[in-house]
Every structure is written in C-alpha cells, then in structure tokens.
Biopython code that builds the backbone (N, CA, C, O; Angstrom):
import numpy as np
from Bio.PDB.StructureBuilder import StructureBuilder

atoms = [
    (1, "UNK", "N", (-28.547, -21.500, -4.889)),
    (1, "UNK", "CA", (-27.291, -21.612, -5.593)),
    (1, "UNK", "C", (-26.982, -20.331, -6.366)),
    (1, "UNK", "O", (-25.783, -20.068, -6.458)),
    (2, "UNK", "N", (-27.885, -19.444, -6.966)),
    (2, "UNK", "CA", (-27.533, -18.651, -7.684)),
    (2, "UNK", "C", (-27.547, -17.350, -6.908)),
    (2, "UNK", "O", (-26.903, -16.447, -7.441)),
    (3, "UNK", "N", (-28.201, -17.036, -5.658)),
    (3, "UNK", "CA", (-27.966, -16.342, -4.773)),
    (3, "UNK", "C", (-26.476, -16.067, -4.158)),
    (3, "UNK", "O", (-26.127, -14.984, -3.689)),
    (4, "UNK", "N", (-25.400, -17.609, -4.270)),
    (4, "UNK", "CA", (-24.045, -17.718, -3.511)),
    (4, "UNK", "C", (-23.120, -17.189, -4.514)),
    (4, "UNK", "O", (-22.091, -16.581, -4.223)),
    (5, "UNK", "N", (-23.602, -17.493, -5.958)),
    (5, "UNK", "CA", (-23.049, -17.444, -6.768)),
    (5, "UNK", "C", (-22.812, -15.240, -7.285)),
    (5, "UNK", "O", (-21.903, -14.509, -7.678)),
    (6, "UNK", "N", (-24.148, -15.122, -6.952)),
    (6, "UNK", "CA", (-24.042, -13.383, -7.188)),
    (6, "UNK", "C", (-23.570, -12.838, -5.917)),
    (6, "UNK", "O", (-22.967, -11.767, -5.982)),
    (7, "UNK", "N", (-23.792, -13.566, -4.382)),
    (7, "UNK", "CA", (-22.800, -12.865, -3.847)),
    (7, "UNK", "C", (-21.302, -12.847, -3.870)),
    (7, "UNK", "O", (-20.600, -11.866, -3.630)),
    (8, "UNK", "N", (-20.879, -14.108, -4.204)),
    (8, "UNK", "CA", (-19.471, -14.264, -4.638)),
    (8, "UNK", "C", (-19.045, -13.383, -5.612)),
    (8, "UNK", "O", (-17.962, -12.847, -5.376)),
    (9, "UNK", "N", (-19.561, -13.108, -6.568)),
    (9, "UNK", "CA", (-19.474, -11.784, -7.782)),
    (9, "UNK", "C", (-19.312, -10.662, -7.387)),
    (9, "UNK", "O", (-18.265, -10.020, -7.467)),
    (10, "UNK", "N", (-20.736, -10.175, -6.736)),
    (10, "UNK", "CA", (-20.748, -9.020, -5.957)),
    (10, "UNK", "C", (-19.442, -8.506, -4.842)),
    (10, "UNK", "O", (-18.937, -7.384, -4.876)),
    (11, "UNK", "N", (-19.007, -9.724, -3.773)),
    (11, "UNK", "CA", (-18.211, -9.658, -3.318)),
    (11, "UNK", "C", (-16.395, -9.288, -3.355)),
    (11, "UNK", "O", (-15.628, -8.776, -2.540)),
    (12, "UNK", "N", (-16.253, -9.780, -4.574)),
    (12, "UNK", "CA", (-15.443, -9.924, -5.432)),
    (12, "UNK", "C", (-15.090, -8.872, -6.261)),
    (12, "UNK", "O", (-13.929, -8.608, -6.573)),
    (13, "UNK", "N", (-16.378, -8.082, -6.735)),
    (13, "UNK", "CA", (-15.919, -6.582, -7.272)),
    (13, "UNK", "C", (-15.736, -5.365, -5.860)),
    (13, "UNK", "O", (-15.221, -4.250, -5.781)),
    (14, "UNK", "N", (-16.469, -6.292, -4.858)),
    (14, "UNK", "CA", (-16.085, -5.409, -3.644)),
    (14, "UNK", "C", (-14.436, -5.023, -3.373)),
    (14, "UNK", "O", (-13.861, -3.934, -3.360)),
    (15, "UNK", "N", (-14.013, -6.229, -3.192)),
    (15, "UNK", "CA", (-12.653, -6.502, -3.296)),
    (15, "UNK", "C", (-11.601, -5.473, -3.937)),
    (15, "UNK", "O", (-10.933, -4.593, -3.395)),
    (16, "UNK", "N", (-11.665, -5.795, -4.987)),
    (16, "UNK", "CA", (-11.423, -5.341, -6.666)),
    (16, "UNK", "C", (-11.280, -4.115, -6.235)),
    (16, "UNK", "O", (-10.153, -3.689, -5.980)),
    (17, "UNK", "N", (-12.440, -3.311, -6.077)),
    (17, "UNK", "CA", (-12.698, -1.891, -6.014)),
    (17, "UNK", "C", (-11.746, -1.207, -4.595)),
    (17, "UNK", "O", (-10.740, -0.510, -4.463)),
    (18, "UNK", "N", (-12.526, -1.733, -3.892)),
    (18, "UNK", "CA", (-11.866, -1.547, -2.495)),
    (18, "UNK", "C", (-9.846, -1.505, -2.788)),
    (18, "UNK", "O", (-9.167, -0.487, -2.656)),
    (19, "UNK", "N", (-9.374, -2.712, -3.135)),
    (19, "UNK", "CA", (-7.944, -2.558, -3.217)),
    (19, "UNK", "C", (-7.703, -1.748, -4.290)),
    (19, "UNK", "O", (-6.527, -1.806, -4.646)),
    (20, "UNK", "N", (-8.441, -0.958, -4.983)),
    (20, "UNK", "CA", (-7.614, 0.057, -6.298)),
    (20, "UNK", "C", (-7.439, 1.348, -5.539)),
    (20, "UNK", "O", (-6.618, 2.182, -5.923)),
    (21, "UNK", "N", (-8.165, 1.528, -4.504)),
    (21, "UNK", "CA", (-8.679, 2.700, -3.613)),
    (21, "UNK", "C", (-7.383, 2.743, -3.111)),
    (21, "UNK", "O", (-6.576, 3.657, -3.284)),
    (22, "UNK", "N", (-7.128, 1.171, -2.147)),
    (22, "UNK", "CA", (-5.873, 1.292, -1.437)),
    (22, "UNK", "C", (-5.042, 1.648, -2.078)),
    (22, "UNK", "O", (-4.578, 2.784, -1.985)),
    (23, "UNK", "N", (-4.640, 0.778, -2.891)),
    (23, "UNK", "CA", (-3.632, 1.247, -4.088)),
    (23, "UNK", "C", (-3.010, 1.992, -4.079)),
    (23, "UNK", "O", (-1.808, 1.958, -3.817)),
    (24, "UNK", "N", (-3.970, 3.307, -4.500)),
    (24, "UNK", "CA", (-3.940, 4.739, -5.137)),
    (24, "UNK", "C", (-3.397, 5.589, -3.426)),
    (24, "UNK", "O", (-2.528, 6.459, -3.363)),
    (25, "UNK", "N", (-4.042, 5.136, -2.430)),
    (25, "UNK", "CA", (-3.586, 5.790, -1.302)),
    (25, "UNK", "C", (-1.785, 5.493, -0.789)),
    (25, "UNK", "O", (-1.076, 6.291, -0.177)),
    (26, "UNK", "N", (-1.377, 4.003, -1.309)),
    (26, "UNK", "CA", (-0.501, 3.882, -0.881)),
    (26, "UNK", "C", (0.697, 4.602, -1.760)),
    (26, "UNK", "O", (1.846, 4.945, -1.483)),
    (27, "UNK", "N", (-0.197, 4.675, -3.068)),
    (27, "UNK", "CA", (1.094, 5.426, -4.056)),
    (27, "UNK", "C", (1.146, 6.900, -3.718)),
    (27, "UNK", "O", (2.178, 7.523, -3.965)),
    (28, "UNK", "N", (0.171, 7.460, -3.205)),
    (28, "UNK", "CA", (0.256, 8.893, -2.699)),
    (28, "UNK", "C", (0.970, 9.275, -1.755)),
    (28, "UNK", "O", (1.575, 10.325, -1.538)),
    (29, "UNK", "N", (0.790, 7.824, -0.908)),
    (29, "UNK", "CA", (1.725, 8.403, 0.789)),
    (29, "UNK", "C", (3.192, 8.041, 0.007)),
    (29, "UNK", "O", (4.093, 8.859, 0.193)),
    (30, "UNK", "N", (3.464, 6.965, -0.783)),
    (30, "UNK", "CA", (5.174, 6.658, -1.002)),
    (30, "UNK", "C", (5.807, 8.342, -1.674)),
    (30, "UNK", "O", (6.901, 8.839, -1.409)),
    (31, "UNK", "N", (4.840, 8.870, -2.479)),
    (31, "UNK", "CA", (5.254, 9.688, -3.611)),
    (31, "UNK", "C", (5.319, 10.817, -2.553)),
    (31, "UNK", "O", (6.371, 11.453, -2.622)),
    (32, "UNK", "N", (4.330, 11.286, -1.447)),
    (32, "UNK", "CA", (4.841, 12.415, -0.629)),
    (32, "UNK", "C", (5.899, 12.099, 0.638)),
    (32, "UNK", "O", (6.484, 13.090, 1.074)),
    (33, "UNK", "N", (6.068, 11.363, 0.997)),
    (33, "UNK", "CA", (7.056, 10.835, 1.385)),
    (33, "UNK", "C", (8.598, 10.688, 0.618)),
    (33, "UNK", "O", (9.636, 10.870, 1.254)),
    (34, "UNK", "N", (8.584, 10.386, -0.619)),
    (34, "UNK", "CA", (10.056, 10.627, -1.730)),
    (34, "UNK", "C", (10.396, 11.947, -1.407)),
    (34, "UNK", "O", (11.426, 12.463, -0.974)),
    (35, "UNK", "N", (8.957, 12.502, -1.813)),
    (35, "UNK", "CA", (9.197, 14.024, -2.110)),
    (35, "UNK", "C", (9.914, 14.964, -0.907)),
    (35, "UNK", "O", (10.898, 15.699, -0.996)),
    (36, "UNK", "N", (9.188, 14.712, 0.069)),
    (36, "UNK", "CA", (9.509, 15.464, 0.989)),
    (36, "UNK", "C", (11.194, 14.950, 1.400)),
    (36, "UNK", "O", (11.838, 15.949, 1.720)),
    (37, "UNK", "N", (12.005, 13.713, 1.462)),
    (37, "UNK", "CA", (13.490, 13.406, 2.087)),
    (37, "UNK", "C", (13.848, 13.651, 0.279)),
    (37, "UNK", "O", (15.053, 13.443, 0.139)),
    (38, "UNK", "N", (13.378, 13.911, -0.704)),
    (38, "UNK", "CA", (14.218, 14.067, -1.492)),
    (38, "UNK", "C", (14.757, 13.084, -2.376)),
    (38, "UNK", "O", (15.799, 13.157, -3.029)),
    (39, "UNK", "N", (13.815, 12.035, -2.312)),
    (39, "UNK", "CA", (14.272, 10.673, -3.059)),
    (39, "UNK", "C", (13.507, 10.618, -4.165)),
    (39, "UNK", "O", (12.482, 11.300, -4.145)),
    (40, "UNK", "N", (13.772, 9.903, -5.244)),
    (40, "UNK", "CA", (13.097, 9.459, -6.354)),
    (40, "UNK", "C", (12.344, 8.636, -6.000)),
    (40, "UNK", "O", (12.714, 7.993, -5.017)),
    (41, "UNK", "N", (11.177, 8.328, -6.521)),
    (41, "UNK", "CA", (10.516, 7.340, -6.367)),
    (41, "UNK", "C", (10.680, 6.433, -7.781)),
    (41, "UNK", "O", (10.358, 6.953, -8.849)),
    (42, "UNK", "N", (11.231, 4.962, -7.734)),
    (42, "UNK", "CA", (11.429, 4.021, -8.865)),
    (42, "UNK", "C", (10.075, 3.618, -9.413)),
    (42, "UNK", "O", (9.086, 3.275, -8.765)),
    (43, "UNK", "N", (10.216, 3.726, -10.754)),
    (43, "UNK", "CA", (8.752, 3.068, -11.825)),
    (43, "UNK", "C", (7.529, 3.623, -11.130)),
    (43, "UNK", "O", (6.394, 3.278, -11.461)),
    (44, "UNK", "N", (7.747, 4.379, -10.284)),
    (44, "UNK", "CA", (5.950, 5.452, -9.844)),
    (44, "UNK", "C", (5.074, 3.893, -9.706)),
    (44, "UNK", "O", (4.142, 3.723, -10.492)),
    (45, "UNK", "N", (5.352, 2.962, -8.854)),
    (45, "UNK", "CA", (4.472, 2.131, -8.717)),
    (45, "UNK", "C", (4.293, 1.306, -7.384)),
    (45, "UNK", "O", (5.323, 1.293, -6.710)),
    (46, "UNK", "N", (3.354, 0.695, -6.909)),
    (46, "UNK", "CA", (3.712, -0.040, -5.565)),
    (46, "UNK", "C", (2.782, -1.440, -5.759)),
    (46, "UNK", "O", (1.902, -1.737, -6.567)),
    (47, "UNK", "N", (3.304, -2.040, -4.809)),
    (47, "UNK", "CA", (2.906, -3.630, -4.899)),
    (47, "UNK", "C", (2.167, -3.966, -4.028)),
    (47, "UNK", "O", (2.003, -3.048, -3.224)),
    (48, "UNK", "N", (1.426, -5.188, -3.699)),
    (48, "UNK", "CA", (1.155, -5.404, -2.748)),
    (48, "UNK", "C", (1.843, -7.062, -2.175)),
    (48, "UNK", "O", (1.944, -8.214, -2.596)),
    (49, "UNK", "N", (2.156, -6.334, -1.087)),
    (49, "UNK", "CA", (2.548, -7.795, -0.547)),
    (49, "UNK", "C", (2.006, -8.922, 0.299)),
    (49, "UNK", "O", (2.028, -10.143, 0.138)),
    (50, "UNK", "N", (1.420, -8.001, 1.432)),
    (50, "UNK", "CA", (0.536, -8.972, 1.975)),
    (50, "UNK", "C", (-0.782, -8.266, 2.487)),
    (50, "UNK", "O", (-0.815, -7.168, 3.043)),
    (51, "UNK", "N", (-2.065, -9.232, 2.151)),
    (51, "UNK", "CA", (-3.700, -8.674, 2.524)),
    (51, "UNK", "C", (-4.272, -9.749, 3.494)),
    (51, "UNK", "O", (-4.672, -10.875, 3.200)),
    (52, "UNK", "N", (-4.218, -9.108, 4.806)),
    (52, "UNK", "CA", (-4.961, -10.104, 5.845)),
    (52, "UNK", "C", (-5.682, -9.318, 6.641)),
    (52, "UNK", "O", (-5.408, -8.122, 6.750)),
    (53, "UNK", "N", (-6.604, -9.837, 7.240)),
    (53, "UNK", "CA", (-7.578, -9.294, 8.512)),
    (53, "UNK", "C", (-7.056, -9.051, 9.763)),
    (53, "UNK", "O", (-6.428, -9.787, 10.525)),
    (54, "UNK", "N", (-7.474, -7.703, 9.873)),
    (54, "UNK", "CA", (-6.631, -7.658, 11.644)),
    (54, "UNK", "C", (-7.596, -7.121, 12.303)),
    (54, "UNK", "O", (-8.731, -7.163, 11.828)),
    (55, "UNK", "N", (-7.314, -6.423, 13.695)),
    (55, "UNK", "CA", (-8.317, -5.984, 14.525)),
    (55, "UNK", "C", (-7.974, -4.320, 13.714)),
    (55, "UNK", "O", (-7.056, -4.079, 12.930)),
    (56, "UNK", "N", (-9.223, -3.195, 14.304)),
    (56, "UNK", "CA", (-7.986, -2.158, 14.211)),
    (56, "UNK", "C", (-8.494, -1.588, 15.637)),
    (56, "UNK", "O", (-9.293, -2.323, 16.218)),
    (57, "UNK", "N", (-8.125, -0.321, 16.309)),
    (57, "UNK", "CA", (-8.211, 0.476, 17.430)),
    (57, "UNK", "C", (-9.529, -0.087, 18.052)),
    (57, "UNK", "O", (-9.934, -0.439, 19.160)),
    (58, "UNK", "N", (-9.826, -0.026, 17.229)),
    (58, "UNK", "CA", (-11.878, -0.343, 18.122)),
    (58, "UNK", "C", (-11.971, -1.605, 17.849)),
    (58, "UNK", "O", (-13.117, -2.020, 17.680)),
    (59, "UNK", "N", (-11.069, -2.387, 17.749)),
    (59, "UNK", "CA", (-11.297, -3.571, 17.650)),
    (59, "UNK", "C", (-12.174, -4.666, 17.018)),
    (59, "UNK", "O", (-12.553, -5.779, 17.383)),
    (60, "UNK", "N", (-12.427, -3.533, 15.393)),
    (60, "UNK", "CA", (-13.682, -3.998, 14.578)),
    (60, "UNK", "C", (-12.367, -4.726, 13.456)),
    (60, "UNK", "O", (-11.213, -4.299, 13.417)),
    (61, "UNK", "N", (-12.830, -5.735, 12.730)),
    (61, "UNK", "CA", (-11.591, -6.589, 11.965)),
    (61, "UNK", "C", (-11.925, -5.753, 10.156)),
    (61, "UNK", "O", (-12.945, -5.506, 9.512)),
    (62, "UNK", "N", (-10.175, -5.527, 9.885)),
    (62, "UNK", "CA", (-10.335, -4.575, 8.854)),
    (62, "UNK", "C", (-9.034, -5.412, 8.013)),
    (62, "UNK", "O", (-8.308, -6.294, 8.471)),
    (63, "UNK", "N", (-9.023, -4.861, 6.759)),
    (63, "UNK", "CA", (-8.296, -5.456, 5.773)),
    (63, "UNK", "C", (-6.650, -4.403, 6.228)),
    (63, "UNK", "O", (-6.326, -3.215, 6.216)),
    (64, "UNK", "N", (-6.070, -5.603, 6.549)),
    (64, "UNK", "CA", (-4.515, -4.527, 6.534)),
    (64, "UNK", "C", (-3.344, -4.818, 4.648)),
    (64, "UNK", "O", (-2.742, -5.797, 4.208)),
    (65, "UNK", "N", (-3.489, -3.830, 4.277)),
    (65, "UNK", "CA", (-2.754, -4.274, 2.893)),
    (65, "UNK", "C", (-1.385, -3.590, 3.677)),
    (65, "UNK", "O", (-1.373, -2.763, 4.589)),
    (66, "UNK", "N", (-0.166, -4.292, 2.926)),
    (66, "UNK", "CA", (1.364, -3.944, 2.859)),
    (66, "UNK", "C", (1.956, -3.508, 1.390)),
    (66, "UNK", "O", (2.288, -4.569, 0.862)),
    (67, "UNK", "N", (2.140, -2.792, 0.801)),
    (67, "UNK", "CA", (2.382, -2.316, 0.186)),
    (67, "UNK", "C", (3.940, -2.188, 0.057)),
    (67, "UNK", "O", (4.573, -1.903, 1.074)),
    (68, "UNK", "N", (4.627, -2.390, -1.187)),
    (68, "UNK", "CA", (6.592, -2.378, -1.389)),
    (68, "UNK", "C", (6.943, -2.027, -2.467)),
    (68, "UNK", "O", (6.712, -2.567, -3.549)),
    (69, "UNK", "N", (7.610, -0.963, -2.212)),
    (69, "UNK", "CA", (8.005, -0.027, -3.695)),
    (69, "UNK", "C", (9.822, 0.145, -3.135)),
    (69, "UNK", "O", (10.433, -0.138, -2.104)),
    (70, "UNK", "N", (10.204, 0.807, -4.562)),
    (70, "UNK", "CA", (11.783, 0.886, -3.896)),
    (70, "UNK", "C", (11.971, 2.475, -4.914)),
    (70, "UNK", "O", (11.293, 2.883, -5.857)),
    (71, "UNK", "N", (13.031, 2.995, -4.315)),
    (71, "UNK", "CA", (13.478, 4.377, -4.588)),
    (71, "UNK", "C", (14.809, 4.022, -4.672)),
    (71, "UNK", "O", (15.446, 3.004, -4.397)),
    (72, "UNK", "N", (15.188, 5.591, -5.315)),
    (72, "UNK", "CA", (16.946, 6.014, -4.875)),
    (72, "UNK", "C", (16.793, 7.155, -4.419)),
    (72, "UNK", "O", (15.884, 7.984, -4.473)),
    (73, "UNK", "N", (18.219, 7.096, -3.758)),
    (73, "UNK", "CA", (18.720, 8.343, -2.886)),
    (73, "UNK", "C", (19.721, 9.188, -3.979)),
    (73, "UNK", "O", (19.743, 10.403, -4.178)),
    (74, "UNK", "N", (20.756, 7.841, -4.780)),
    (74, "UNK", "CA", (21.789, 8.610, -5.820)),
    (74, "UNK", "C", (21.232, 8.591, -6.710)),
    (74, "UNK", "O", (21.361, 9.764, -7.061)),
    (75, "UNK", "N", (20.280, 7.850, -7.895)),
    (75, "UNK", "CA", (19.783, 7.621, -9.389)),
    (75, "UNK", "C", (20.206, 6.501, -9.761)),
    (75, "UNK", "O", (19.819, 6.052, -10.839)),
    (76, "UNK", "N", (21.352, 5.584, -8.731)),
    (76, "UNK", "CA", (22.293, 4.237, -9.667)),
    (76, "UNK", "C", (21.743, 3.392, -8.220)),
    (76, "UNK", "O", (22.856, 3.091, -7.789)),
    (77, "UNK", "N", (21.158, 3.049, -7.607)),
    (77, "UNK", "CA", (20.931, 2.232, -6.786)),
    (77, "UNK", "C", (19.270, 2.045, -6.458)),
    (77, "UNK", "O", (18.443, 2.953, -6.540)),
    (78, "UNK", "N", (19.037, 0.868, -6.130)),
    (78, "UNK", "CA", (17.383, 0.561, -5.544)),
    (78, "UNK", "C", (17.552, 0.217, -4.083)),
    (78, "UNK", "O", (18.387, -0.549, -3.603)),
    (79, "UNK", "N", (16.451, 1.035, -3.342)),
    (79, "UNK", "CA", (16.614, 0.735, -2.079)),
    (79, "UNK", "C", (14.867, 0.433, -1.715)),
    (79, "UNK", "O", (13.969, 1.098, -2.231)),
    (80, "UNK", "N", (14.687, -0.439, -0.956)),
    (80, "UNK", "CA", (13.464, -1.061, -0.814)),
    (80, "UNK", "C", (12.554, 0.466, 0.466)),
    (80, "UNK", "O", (13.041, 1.307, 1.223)),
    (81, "UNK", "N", (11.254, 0.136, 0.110)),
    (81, "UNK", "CA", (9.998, 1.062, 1.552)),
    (81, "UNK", "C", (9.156, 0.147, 1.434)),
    (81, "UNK", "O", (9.057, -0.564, 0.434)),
    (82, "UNK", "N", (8.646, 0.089, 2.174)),
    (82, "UNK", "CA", (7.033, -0.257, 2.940)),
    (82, "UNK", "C", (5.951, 0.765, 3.067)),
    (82, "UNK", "O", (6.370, 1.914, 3.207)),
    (83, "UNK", "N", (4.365, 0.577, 3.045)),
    (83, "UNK", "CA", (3.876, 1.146, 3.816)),
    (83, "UNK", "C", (2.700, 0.388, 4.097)),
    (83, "UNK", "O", (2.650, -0.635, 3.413)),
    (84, "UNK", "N", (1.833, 0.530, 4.796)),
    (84, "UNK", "CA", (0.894, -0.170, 5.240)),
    (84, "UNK", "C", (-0.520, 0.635, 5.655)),
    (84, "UNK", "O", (-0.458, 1.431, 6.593)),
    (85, "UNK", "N", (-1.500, 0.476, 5.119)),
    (85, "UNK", "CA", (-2.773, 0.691, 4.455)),
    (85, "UNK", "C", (-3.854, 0.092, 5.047)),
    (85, "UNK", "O", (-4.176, -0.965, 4.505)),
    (86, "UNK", "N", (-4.635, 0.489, 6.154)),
    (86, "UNK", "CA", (-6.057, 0.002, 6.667)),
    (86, "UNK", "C", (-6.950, 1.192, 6.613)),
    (86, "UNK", "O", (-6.639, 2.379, 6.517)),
    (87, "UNK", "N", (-8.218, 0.587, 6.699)),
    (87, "UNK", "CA", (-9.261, 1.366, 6.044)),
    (87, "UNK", "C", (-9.167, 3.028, 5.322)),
    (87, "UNK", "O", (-9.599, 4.118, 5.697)),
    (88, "UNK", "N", (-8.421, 2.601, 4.186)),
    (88, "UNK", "CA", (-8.081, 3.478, 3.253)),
    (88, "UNK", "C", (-7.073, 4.522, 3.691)),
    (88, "UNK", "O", (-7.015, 5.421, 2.853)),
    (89, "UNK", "N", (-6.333, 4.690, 4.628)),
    (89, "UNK", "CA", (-5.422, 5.451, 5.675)),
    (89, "UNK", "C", (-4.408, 4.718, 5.570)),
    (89, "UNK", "O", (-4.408, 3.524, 5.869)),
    (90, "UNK", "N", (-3.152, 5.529, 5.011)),
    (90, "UNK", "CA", (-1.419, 5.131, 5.389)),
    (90, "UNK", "C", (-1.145, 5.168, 6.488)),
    (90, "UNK", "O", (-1.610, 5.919, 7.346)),
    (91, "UNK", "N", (-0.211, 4.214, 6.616)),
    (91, "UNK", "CA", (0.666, 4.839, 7.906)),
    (91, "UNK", "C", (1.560, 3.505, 8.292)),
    (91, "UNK", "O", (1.416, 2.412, 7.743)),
    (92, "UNK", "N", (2.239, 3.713, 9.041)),
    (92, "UNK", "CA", (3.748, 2.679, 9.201)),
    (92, "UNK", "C", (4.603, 2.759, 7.743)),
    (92, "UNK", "O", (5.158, 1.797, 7.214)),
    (93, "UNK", "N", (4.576, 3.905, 7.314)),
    (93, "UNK", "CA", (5.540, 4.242, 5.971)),
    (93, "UNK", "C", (7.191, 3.657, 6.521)),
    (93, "UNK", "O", (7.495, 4.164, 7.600)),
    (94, "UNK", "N", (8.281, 2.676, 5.938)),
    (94, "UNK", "CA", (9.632, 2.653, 6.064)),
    (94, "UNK", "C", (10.049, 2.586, 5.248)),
    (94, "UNK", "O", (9.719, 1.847, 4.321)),
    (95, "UNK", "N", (11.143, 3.512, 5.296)),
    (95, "UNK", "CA", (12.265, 3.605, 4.204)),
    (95, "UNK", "C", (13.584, 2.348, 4.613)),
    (95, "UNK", "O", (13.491, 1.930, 5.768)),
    (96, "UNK", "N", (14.440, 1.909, 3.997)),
    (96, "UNK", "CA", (15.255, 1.323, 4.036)),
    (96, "UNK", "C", (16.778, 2.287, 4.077)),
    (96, "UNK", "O", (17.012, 2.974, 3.083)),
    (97, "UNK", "N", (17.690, 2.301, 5.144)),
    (97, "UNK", "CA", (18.493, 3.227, 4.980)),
    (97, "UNK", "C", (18.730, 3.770, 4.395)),
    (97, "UNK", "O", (18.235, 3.272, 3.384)),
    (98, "UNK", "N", (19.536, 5.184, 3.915)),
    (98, "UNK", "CA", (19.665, 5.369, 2.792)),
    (98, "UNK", "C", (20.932, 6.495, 3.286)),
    (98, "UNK", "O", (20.994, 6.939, 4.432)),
    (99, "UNK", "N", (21.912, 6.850, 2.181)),
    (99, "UNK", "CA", (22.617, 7.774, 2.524)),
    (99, "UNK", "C", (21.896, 9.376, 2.280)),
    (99, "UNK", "O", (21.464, 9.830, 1.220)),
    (100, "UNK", "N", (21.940, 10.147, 3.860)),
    (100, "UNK", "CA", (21.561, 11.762, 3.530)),
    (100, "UNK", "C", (22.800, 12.436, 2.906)),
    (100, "UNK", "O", (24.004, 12.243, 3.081)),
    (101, "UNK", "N", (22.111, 13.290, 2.121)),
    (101, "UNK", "CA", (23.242, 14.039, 1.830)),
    (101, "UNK", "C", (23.493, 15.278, 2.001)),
    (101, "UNK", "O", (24.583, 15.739, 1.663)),
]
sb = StructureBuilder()
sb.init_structure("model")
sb.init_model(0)
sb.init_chain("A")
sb.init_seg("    ")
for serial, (resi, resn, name, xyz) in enumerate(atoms, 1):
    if name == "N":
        sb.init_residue(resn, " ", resi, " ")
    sb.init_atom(name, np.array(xyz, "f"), 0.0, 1.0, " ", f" {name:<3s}", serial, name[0])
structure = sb.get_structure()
C-alpha cells in the first residue's frame, strides 16, 4: 500500500514537472511566432486545453498537450492560436485569421 501510494506521488510530480517544461516550450514557440508576423502576443501567457496520449512517428505513445493563447494584429481586438506540444517539441502552431497589413 505504501509503495502505490509513493508511486502515485512520485508520478504526479512527474507530471507536474514534465507539463511546466511544456508550458515554457509552448510560450516560446507562440512568442516567436507573434514576433516574427508582427503580432502582439495578449497577457504573455498560454493555456492548456487538452492532454491525451497518442502514438508519435515511431509509434511509441507520448503525451500530446494543446496549448491556446490569443493575440492582436490592431491592439483593440483578440484573435485566438493554437499550438501543440509532444515530447517537449512545438509544432502544428495556428493562427486564427487575421488582417496583414
């Protein structure tokens, strides 16, 4: 019993740790991504929306986090992005239309 109980703990700061990592990766890809089309990035922060198990390339099962932050293009509007986060690597970054200018 107290063996299930410290791996559940243990496990659990695995977790913990592991998603601050993501986190931090997903706020890096949104923030070079603003940067580069020229958008603000709103409240410098990102969310998570959804954490499930998938396959990845090699077909070993990995944590896929989704990540949702929103920007502007003018300074008076919020426009929603995505990006999506497996084993500590961005990628499937979307922006939500936006006017170029």
């Amino acid at each position: 019993m107290e063996w299930a109980l410290l791996f559940a703990v243990l496990a659990g700061g695995w977790l913990w740790s592991n998603s601050l990592r993501a986190r931090e990766v997903a706020l890096a890809s949104c923030r070079d991504a603003c940067q580069r089309a020229g958008l603000q990035l709103l409240d410098d922060t990102v969310s998570m929306a959804s954490l499930r198990p998938v396959r990845d390339a090699n077909g070993r099962v990995v944590l896929r986090r989704i990540y949702v932050f929103e920007f502007t293009d003018t300074g008076d509007n919020r426009r929603h992005g995505s990006v999506i986060v497996m084993r500590e690597a961005a990628s499937g970054l979307e922006l939500e239309p936006y006017r170029m200018q």
